[in-house]
N, CA, C and O atoms as a GROMACS GRO file, in nm:
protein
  524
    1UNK      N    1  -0.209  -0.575   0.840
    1UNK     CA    2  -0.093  -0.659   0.813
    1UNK      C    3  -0.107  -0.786   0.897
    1UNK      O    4  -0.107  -0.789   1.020
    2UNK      N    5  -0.121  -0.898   0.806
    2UNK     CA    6  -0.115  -1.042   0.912
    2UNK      C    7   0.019  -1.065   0.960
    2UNK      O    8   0.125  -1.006   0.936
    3UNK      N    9  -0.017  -1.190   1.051
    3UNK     CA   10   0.152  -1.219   1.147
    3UNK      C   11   0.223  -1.256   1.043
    3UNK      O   12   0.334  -1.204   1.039
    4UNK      N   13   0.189  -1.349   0.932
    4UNK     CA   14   0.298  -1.398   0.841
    4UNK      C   15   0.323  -1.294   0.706
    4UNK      O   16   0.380  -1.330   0.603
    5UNK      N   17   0.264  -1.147   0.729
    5UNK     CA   18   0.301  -1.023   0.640
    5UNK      C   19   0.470  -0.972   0.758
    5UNK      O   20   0.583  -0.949   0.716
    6UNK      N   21   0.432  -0.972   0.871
    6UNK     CA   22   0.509  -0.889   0.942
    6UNK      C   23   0.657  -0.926   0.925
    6UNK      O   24   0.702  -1.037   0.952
    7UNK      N   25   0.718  -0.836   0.885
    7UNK     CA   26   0.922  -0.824   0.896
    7UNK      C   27   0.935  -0.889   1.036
    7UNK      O   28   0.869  -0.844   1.130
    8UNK      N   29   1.026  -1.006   1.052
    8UNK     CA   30   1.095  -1.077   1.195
    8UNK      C   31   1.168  -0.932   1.221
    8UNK      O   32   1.206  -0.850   1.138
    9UNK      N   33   1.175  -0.927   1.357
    9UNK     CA   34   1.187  -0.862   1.468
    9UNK      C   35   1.366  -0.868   1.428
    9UNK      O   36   1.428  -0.973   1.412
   10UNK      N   37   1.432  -0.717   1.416
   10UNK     CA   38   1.558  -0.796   1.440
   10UNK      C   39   1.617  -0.747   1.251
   10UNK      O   40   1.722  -0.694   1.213
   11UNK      N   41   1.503  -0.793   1.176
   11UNK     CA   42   1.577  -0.741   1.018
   11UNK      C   43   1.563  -0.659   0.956
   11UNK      O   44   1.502  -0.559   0.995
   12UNK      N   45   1.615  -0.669   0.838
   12UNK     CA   46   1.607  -0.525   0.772
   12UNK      C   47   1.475  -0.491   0.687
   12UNK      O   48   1.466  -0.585   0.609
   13UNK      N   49   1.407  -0.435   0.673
   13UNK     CA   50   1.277  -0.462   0.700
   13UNK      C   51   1.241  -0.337   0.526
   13UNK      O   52   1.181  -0.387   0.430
   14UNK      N   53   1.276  -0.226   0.523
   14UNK     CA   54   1.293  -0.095   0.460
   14UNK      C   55   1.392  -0.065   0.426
   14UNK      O   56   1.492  -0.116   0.478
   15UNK      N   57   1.403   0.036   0.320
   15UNK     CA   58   1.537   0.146   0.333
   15UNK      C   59   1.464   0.248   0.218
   15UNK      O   60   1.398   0.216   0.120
   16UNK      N   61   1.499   0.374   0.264
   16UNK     CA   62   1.498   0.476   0.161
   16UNK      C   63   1.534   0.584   0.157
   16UNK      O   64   1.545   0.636   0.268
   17UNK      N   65   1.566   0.666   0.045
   17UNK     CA   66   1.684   0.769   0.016
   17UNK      C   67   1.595   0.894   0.077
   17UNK      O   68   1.476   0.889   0.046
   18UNK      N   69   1.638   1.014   0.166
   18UNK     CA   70   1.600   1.088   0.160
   18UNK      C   71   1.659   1.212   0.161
   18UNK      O   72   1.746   1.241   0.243
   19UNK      N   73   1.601   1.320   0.043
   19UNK     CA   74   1.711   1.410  -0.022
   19UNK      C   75   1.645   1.526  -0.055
   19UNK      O   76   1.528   1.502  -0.085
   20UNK      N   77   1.683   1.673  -0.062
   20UNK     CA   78   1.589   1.787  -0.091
   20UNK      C   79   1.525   1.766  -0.250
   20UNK      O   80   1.409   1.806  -0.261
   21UNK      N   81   1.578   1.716  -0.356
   21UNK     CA   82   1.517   1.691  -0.466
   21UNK      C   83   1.497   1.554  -0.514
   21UNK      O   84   1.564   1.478  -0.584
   22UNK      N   85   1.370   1.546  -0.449
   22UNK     CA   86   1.299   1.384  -0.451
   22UNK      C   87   1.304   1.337  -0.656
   22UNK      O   88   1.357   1.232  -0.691
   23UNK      N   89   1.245   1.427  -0.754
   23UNK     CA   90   1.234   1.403  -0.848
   23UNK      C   91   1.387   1.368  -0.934
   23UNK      O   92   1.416   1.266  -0.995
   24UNK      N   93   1.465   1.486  -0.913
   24UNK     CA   94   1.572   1.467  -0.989
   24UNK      C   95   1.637   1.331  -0.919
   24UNK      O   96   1.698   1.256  -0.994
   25UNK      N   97   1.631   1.309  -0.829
   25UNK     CA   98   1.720   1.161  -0.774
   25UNK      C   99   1.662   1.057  -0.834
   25UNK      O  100   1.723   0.970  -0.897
   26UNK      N  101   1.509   1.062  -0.810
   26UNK     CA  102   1.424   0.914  -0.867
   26UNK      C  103   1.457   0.911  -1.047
   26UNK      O  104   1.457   0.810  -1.117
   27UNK      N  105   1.477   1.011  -1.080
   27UNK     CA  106   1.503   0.992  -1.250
   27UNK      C  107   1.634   0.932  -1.258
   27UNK      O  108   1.654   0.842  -1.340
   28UNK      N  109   1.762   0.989  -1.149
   28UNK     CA  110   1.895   0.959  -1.165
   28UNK      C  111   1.864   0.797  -1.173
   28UNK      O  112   1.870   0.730  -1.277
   29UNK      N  113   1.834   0.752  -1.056
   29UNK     CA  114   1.802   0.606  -1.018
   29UNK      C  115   1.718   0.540  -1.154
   29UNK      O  116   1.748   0.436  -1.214
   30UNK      N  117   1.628   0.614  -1.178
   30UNK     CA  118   1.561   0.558  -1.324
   30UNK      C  119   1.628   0.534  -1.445
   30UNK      O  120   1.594   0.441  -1.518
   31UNK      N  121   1.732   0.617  -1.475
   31UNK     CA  122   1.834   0.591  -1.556
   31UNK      C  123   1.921   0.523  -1.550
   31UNK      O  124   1.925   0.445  -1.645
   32UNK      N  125   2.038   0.507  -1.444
   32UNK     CA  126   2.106   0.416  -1.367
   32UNK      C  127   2.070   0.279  -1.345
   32UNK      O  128   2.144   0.188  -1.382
   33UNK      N  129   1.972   0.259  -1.292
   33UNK     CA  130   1.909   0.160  -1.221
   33UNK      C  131   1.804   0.037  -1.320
   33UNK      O  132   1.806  -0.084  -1.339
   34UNK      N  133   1.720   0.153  -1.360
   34UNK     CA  134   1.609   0.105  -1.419
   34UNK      C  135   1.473   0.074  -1.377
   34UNK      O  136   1.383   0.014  -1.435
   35UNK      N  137   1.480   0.136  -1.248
   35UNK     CA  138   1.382   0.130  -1.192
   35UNK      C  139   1.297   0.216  -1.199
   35UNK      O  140   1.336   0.333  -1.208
   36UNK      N  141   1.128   0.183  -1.197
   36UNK     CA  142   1.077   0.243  -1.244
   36UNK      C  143   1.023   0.301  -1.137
   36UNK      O  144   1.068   0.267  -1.027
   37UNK      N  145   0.884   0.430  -1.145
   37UNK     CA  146   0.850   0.467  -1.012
   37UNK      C  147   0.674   0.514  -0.970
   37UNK      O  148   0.603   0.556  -1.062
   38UNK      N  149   0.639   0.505  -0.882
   38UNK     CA  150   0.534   0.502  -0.832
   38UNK      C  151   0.480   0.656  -0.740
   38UNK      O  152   0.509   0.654  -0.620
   39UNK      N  153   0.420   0.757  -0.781
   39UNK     CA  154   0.424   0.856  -0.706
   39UNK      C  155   0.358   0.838  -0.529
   39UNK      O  156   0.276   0.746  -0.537
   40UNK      N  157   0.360   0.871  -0.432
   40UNK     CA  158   0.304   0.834  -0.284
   40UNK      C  159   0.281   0.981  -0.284
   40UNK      O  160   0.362   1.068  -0.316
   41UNK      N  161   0.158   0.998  -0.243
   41UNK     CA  162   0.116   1.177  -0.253
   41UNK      C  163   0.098   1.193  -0.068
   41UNK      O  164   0.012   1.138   0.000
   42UNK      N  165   0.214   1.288  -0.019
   42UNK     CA  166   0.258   1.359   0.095
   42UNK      C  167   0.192   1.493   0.159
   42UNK      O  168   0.207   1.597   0.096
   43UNK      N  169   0.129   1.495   0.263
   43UNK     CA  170   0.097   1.616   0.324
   43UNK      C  171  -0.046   1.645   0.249
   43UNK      O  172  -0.055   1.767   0.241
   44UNK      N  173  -0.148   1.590   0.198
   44UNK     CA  174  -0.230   1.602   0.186
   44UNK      C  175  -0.239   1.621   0.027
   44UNK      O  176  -0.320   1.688  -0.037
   45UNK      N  177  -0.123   1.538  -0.023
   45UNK     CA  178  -0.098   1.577  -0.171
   45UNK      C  179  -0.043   1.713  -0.212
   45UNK      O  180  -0.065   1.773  -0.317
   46UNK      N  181   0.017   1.742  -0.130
   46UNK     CA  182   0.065   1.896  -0.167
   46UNK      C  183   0.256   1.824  -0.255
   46UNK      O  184   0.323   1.881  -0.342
   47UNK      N  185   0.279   1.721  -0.199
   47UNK     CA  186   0.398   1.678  -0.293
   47UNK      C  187   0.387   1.537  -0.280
   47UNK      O  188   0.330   1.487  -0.183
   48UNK      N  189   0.439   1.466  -0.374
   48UNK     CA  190   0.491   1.350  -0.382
   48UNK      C  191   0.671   1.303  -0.364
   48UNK      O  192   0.778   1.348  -0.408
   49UNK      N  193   0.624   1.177  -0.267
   49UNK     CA  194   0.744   1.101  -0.253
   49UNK      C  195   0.731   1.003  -0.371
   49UNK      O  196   0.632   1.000  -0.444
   50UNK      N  197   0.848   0.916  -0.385
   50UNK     CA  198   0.839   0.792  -0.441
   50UNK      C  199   0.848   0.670  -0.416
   50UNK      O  200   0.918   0.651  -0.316
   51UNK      N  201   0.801   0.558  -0.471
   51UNK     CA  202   0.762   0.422  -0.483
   51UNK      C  203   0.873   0.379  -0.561
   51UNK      O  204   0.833   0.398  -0.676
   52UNK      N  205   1.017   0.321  -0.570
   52UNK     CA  206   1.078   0.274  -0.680
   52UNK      C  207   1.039   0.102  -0.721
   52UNK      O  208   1.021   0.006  -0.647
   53UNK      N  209   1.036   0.112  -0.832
   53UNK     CA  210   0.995  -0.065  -0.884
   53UNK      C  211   1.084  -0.148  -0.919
   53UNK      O  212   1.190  -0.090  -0.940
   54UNK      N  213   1.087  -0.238  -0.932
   54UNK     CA  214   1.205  -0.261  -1.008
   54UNK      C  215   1.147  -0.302  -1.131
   54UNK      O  216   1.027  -0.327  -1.125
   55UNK      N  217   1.203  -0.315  -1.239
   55UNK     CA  218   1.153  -0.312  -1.386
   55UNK      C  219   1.145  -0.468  -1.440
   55UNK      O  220   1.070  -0.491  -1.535
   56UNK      N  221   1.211  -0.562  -1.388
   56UNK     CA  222   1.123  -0.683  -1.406
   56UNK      C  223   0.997  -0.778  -1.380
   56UNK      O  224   0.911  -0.841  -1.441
   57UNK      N  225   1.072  -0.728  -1.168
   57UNK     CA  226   0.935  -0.818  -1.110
   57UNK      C  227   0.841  -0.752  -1.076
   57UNK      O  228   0.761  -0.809  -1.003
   58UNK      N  229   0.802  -0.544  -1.131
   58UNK     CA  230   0.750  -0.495  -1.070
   58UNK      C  231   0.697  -0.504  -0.908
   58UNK      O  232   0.576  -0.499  -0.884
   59UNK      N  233   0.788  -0.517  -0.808
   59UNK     CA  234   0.819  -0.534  -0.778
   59UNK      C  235   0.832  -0.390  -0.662
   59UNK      O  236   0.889  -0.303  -0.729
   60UNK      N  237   0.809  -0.342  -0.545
   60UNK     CA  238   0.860  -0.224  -0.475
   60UNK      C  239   0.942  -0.254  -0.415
   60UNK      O  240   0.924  -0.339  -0.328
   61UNK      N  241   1.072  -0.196  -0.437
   61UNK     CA  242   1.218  -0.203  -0.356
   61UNK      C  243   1.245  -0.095  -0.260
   61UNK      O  244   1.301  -0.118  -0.153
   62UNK      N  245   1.208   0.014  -0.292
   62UNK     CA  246   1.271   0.163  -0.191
   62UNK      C  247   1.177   0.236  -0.240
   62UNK      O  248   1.092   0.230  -0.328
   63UNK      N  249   1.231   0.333  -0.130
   63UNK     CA  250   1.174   0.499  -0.142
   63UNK      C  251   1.215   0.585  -0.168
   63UNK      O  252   1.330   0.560  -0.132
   64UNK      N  253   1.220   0.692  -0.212
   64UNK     CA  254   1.295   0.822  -0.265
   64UNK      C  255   1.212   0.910  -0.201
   64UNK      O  256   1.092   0.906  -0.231
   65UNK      N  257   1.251   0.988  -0.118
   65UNK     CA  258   1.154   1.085  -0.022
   65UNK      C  259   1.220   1.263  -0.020
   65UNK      O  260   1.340   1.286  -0.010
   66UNK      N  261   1.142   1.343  -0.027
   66UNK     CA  262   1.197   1.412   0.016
   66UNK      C  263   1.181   1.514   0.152
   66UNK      O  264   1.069   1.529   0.200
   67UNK      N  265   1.291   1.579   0.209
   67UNK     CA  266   1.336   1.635   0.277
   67UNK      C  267   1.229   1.737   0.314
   67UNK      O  268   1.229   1.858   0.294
   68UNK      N  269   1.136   1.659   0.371
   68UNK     CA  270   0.975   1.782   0.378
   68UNK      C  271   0.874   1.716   0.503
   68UNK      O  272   0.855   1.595   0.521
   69UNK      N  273   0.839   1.782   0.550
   69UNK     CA  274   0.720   1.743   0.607
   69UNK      C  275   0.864   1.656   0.717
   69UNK      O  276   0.981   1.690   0.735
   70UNK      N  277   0.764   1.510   0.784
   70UNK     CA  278   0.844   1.453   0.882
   70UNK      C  279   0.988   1.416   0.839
   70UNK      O  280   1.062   1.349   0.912
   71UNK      N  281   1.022   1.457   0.728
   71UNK     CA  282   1.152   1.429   0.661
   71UNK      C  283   1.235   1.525   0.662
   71UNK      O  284   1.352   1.503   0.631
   72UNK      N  285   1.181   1.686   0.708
   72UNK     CA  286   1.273   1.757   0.715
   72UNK      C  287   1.403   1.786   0.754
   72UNK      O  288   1.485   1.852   0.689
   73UNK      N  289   1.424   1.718   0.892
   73UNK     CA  290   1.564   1.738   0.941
   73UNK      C  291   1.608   1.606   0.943
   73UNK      O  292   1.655   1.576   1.052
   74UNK      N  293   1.609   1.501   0.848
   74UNK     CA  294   1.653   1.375   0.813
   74UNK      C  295   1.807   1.412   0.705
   74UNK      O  296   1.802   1.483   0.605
   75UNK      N  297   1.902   1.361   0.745
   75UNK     CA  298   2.041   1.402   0.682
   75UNK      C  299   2.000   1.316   0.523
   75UNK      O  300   1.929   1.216   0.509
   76UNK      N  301   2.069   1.392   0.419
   76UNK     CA  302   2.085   1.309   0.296
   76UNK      C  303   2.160   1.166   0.293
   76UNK      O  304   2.279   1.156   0.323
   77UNK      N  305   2.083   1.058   0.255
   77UNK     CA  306   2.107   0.946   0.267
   77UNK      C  307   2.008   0.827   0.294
   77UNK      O  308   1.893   0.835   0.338
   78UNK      N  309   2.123   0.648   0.236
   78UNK     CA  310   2.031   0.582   0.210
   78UNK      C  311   1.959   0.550   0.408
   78UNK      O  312   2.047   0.527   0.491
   79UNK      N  313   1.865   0.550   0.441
   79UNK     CA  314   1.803   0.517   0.554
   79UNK      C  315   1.759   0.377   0.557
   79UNK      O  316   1.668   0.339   0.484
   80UNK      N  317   1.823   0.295   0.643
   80UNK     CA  318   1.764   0.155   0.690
   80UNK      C  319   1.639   0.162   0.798
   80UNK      O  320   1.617   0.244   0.888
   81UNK      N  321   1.574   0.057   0.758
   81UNK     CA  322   1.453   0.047   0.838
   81UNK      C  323   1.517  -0.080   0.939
   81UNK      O  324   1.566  -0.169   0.870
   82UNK      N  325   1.525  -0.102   1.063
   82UNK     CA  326   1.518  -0.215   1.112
   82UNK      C  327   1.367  -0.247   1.242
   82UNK      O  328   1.325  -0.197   1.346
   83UNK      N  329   1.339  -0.345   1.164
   83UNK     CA  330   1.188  -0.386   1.296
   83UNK      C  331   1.215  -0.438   1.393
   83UNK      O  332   1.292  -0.533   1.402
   84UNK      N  333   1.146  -0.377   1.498
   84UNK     CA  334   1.157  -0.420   1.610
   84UNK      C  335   1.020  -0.421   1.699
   84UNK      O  336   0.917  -0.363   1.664
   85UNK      N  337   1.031  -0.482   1.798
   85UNK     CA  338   0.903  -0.525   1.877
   85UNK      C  339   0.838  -0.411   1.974
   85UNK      O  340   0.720  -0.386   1.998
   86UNK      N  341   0.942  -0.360   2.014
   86UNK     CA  342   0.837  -0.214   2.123
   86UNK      C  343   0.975  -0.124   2.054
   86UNK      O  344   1.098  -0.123   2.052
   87UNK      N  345   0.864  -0.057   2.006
   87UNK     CA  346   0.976   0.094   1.970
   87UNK      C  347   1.034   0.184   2.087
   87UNK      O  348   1.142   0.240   2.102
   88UNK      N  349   0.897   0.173   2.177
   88UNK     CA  350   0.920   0.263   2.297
   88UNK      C  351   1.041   0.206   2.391
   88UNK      O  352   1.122   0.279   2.448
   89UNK      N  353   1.042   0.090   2.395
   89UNK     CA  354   1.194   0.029   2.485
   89UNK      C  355   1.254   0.066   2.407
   89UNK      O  356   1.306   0.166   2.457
   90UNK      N  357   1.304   0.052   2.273
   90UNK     CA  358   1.420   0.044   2.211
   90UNK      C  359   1.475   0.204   2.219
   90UNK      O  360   1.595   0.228   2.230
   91UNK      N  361   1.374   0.312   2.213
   91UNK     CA  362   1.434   0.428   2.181
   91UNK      C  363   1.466   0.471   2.402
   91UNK      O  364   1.532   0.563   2.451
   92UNK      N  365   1.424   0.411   2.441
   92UNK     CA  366   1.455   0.427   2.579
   92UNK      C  367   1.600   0.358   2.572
   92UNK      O  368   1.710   0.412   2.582
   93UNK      N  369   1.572   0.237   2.554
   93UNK     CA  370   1.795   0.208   2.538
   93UNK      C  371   1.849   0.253   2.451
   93UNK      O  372   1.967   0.224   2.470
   94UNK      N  373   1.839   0.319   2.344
   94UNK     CA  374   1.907   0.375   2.249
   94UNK      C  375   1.941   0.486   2.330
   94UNK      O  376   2.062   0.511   2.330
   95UNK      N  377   1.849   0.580   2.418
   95UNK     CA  378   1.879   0.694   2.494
   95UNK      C  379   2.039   0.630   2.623
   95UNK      O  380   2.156   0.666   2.636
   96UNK      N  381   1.944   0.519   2.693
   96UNK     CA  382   2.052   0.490   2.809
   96UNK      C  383   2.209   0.431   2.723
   96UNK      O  384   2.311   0.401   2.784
   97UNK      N  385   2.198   0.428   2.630
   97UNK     CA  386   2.344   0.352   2.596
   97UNK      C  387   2.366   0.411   2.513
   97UNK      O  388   2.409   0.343   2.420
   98UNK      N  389   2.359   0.525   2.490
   98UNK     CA  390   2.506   0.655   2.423
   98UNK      C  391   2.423   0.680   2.302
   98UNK      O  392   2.479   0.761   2.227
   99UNK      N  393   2.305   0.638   2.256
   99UNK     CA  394   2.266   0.725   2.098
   99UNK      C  395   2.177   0.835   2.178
   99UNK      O  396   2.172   0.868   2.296
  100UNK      N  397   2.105   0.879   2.047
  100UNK     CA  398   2.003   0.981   2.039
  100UNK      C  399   1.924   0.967   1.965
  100UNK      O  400   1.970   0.926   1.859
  101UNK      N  401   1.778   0.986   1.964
  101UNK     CA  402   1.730   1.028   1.872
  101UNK      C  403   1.695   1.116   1.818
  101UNK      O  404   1.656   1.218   1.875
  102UNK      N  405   1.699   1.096   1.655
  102UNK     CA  406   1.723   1.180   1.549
  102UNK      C  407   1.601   1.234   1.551
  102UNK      O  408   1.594   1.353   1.582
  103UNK      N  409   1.482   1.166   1.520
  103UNK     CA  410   1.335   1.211   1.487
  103UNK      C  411   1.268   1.134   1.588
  103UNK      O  412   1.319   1.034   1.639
  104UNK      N  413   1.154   1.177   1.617
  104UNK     CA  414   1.056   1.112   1.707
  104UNK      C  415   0.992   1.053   1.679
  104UNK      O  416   0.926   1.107   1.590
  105UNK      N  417   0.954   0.943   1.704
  105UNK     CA  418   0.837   0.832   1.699
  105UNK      C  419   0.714   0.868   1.583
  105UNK      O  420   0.619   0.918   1.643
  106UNK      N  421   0.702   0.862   1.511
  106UNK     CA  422   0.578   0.881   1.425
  106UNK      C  423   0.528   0.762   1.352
  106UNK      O  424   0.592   0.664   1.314
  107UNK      N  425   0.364   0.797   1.336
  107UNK     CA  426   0.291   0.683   1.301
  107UNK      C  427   0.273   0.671   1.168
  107UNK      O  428   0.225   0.773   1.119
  108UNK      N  429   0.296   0.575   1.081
  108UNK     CA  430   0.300   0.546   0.945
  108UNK      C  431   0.104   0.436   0.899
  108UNK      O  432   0.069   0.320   0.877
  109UNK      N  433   0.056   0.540   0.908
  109UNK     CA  434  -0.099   0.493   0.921
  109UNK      C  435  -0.101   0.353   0.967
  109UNK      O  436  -0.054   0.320   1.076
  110UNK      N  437  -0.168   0.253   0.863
  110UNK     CA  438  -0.186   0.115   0.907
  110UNK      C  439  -0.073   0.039   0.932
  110UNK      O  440  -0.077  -0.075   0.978
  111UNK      N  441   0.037   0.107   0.900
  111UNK     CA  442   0.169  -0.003   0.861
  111UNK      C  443   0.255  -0.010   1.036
  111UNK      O  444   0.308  -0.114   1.076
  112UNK      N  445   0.254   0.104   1.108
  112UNK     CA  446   0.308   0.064   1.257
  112UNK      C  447   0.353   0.205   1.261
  112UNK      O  448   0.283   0.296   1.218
  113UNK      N  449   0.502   0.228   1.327
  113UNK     CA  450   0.558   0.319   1.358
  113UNK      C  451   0.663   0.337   1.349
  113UNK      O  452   0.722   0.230   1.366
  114UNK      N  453   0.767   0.461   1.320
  114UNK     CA  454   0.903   0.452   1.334
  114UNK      C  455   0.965   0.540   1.429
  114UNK      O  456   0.919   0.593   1.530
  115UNK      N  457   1.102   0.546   1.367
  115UNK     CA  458   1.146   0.631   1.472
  115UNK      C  459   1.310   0.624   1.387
  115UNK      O  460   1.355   0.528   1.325
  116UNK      N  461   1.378   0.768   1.412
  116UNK     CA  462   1.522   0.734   1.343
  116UNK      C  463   1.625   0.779   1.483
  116UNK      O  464   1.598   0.858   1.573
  117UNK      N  465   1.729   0.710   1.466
  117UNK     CA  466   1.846   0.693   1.630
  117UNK      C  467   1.954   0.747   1.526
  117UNK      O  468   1.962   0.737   1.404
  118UNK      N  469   2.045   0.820   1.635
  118UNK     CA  470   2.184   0.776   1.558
  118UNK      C  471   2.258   0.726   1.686
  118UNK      O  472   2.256   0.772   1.800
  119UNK      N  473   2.322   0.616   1.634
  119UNK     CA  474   2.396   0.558   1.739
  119UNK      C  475   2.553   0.610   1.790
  119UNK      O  476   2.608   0.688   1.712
  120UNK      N  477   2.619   0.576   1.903
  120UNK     CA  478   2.732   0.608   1.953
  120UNK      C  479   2.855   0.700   1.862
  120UNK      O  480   2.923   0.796   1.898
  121UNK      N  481   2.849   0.633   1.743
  121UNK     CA  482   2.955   0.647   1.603
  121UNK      C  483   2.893   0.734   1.609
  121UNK      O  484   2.935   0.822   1.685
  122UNK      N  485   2.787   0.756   1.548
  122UNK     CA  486   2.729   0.879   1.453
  122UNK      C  487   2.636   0.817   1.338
  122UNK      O  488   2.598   0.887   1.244
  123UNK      N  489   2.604   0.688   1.349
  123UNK     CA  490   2.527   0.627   1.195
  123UNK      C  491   2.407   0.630   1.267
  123UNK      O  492   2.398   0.629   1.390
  124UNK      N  493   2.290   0.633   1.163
  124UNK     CA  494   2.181   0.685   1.157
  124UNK      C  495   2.088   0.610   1.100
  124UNK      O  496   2.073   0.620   0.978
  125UNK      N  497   2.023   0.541   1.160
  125UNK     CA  498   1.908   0.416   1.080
  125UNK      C  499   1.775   0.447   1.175
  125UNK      O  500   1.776   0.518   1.275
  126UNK      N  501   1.650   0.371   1.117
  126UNK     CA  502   1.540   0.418   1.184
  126UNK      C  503   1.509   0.224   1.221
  126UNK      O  504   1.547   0.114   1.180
  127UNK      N  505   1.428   0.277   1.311
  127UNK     CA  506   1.341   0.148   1.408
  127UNK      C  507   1.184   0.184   1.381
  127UNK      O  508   1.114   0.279   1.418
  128UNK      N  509   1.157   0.064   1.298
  128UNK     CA  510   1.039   0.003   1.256
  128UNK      C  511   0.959  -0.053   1.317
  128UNK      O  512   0.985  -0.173   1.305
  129UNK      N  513   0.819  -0.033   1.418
  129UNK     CA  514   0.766  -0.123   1.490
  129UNK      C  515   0.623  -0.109   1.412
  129UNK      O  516   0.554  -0.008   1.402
  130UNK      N  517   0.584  -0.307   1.334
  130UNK     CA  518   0.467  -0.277   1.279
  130UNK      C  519   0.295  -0.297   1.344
  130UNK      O  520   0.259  -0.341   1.453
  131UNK      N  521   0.235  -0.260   1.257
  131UNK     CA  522   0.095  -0.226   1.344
  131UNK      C  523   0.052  -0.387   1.399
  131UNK      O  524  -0.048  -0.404   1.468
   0.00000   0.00000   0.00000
């Protein structure tokens, strides 16, 4: 990923749905929506997540994931990605100033790393730091 590929530090960078039945949701959305979809083969291809498109500009908008593998104990719902510059500070102040984290730090091959918090309230978004 070059510097002028990389999400500014700070925005919303991702988002995607993650739910125990990855297929039946991506069809709901396919019907609804119109978006079309892209299979992403998970765990060594033992399942697929999804790629949603959008049906004009082909185009990748979101993900439809399911509830498996590093997604397992991820609550149903849409998940924001926000990027940020050192994941490792951020989930260190997310600890000192009243959140938690949800899932631990994991590496998303070439693309960087995440990590999901829930903050003070109780809302639940992940921190994006790219490679």
């Amino acid at each position: 990923m070059s510097e002028k590929q990389k999400p500014e530090v700070g925005s919303l960078s991702w988002f995607d749905l993650t739910i125990p039945n990855a297929e039946e949701v991506r069809d709901f959305y396919s019907k609804v929506i119109g978006w079309k979809y892209q299979p992403v083969p998970m765990e060594k291809g033992k399942y697929n997540d999804f790629n949603m498109i959008a049906p004009e500009s082909d185009l990748t908008v979101t993900g439809v994931c399911h509830a498996r593998g590093v997604n397992k104990n991820l609550p149903a719902q849409w998940m924001l990605y926000f990027t940020v510059k050192d994941l490792d500070k951020c989930i260190e102040e997310c600890n000192t100033n009243g959140g938690k984290v949800v899932a631990d730090a994991k590496e998303m091959g070439n693309y960087g790393r995440y990590c999901v918090i829930e903050d003070p309230a109780g809302a639940v978004c992940a921190l994006f730091e790219p490679a």
